[in-house]
C-alpha positions in Angstrom: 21.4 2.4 7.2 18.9 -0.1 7.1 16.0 0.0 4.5 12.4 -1.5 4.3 10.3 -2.0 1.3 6.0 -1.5 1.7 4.1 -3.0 -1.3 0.6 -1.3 -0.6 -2.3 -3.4 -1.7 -1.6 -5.0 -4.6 -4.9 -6.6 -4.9 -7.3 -8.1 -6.9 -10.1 -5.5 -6.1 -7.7 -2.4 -6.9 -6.2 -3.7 -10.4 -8.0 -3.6 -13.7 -11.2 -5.4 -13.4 -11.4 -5.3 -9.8 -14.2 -3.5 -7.4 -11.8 -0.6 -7.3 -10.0 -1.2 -10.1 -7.2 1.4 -11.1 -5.4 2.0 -14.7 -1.9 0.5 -14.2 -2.7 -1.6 -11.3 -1.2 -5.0 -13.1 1.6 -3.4 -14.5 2.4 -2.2 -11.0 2.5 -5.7 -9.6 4.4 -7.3 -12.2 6.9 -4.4 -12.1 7.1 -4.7 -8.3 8.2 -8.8 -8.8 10.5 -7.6 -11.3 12.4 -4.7 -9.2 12.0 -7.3 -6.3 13.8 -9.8 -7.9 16.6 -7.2 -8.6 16.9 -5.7 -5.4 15.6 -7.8 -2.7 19.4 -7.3 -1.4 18.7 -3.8 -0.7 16.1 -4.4 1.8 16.5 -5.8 5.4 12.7 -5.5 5.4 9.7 -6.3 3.3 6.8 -5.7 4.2 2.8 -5.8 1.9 -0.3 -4.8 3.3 -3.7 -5.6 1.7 -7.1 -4.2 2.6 -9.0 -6.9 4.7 -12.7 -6.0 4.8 -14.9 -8.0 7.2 -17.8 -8.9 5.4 -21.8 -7.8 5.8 -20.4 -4.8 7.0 -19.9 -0.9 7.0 -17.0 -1.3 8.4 -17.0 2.0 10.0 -18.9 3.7 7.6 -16.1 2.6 5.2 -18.2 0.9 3.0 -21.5 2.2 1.4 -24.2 -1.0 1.9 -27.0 1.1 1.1 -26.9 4.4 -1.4 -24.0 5.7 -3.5 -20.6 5.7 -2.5 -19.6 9.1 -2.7 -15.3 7.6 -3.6 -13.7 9.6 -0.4 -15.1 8.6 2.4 -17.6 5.8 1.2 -16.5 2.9 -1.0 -18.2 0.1 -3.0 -17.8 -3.3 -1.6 -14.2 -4.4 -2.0 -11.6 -6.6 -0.2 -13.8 -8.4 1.9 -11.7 -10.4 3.7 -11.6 -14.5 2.3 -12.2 -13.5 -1.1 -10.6 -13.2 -4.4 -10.8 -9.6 -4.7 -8.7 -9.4 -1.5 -6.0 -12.0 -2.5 -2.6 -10.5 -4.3 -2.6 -9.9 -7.8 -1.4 -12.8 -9.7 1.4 -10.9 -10.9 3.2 -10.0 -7.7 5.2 -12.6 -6.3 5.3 -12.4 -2.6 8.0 -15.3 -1.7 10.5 -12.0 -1.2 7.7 -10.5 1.4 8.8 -10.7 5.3 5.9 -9.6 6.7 2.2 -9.9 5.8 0.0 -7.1 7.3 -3.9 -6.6 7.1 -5.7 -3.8 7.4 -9.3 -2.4 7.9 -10.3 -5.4 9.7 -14.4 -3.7 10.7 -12.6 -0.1 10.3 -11.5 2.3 8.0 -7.9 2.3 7.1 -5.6 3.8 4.4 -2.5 3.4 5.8 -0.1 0.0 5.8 0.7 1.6 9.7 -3.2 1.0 10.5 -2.8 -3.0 10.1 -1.3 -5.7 12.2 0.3 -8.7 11.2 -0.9 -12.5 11.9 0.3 -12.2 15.4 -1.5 -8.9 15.8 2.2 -6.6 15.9 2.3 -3.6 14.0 4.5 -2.3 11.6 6.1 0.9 13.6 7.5 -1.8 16.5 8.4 -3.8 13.6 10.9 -1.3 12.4 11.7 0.4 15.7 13.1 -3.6 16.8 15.1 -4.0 13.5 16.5 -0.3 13.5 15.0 0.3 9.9 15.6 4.2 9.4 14.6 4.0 5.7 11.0 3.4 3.8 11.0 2.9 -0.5 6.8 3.1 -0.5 5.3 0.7 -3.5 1.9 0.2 -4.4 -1.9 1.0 -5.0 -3.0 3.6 -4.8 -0.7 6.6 -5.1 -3.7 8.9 -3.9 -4.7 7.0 -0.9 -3.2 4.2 0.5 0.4 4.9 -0.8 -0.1 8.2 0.3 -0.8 7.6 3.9 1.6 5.1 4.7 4.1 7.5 3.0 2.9 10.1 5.2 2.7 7.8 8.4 6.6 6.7 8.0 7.4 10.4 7.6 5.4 11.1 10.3 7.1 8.3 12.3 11.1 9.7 11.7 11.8 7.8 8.8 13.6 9.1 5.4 11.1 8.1 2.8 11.4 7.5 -0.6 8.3 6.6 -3.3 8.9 4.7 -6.3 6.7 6.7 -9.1 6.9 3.8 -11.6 5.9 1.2 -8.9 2.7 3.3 -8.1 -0.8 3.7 -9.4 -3.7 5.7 -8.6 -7.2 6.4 -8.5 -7.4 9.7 -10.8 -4.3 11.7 -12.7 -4.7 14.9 -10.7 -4.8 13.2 -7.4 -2.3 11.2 -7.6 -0.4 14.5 -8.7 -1.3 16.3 -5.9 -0.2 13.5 -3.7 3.3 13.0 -5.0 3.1 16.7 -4.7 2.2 16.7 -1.2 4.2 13.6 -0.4 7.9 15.5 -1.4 6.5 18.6 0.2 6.7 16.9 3.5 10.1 15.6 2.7 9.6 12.3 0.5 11.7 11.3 -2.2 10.2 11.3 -5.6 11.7 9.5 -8.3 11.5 6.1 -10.6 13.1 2.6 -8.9 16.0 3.1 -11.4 17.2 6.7 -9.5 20.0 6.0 -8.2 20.7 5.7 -4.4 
């Protein structure tokens, strides 16, 4: 079996203090370096994604410019590409990470499957050409962006696995439901330490 790791926007703009800042999100990244360190072995792939906004722009409608954002399908300004608030957290160190992949370039986009790497290749060819059969899902945030990528590799044939202690999300019952949902369509649920 071989066996990729996604580390799902571990930004500046979705960690305490950010644009979209979630409870948790800077213990996540330091606890993703951590398990990293441990257990890069384990992985034949890693791959982290980031939103990558492009500035002065809806981006689809993604963004609210004018008005409220109404947090599901409208957002606050956040990871506009360039920035700080789209850069890693300081706390996840990404010398382990393979590939880099960006995502909601002038779009919407949720999952790590939406972006494209620097050479503009997407993450499904990546793991069809290096027979990976096995996604462990990290990240921000467990309601949204964790939970589509989880969903996409599913989707795509691929046993899946999420790491609940290497997650955090927008709001407690969401992020519930999504775990919920998430080993209802044949994910894994459990803490990095589980054993394999």
């Amino acid at each position: 079996m071989t066996r990729a790791l996604f580390i799902v926007d571990v930004q500046n703009d979705f960690t305490e203090g950010g644009a979209l800042g979630v409870d948790g999100g800077t213990a996540v990244a330091a606890g993703i370096t951590a398990y990293l360190s441990a257990h890069r072995a384990d992985y034949d792939l890693v791959v982290a994604s980031r939103d990558w906004h492009t500035a002065d722009s809806d981006n689809g409608g993604h963004i609210a410019l004018a008005g409220e954002p109404d947090y599901v399908e409208t957002w606050p300004v956040h990871c506009i590409a360039g920035t700080p608030g789209a850069e890693y957290h300081p706390a996840l160190d990404v010398s382990g990470v393979d590939v880099h992949v960006k995502k909601g370039q002038g779009v919407p986009a949720y999952s790590l499957f939406e972006g494209v790497d620097d050479d503009g290749r997407h993450v499904a060819a990546l793991l069809d050409e290096r027979g990976i059969l096995e996604v462990d899902v990290v990240g921000i945030a467990t309601d949204y962006c964790v939970r589509a990528s989880a969903l996409d590799a599913i989707e795509r044939g691929r046993v899946v696995r999420v790491l609940t202690d290497l997650v955090a999300g927008v709001a407690p019952e969401s992020s519930t439901a999504a775990l919920a949902e998430l080993g209802h369509s044949g994910a894994r649920i459990e803490a990095s330490g589980a054993a394999r």
